[in-house]
C-alpha atoms as one frame of an Amber mdcrd trajectory, in Angstrom:
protein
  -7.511  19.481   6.639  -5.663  16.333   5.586  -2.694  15.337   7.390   0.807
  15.009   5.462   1.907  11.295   4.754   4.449  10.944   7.193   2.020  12.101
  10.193  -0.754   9.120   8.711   2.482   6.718   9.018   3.664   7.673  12.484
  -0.141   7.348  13.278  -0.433   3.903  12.024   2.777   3.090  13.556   1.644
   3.753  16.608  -1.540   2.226  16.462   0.417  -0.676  15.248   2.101  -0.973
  18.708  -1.430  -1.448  20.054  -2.643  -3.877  17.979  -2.332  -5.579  14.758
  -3.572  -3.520  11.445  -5.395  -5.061   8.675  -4.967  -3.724   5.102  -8.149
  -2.161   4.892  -7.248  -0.037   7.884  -4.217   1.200   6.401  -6.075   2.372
   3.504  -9.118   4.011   5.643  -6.556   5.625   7.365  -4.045   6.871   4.471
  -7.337   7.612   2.338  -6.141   8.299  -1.654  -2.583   8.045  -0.556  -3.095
   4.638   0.230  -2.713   3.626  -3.191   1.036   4.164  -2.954   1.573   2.715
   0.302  -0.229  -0.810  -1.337   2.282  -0.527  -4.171   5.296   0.417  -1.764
   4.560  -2.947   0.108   3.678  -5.374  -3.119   7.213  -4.249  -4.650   9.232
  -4.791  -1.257   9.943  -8.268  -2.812  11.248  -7.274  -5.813  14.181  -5.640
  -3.635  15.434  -9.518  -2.834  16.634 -12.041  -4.927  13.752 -14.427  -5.404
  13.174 -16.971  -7.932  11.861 -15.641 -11.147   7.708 -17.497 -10.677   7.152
 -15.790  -7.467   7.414 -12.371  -8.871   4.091 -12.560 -10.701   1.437 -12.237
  -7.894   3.165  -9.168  -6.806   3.794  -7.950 -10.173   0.490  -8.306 -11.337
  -1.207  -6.760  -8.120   1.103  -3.755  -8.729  -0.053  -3.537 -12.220  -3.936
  -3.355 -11.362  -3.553  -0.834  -8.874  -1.069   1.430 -11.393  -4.383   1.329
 -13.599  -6.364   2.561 -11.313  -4.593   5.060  -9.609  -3.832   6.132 -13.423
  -7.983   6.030 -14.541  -8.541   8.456 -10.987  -9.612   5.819  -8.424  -9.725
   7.258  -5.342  -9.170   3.770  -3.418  -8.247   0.358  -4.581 -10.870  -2.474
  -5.445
């Protein structure tokens, strides 16, 4: 049985307090739903005033990862 979303945050929150988390464990953990937990993060950013170059990277990450959460990826890259 899969967890619901909020139970795989509080559970990386917590390990979080223990030690640091790299991306790829936030995906093992979340599993498919990891997909919009990557985008969530890449488009914090956008929520700031930043100069117009630096949204790009972020832009274009989000992009790739739309695409293949759209074409049925189960996990990014």
């Amino acid at each position: 049985m899969h967890l619901r979303f909020s139970q795989d945050i509080k559970s990386l929150l917590q390990r979080l307090a223990e030690q640091p988390l790299s991306l790829g464990d936030i995906l093992a953990e979340t599993s498919e739903r990891g997909f919009s937990l990557v985008i969530a993060l890449l488009v914090l950013p956008f929520l700031f005033p930043i100069p117009p170059g630096l949204t790009g990277v972020p832009g274009t990450a989000c992009l790739i990862l739309s695409v293949q959460m759209a074409l049925g990826r189960r996990s990014p890259w």
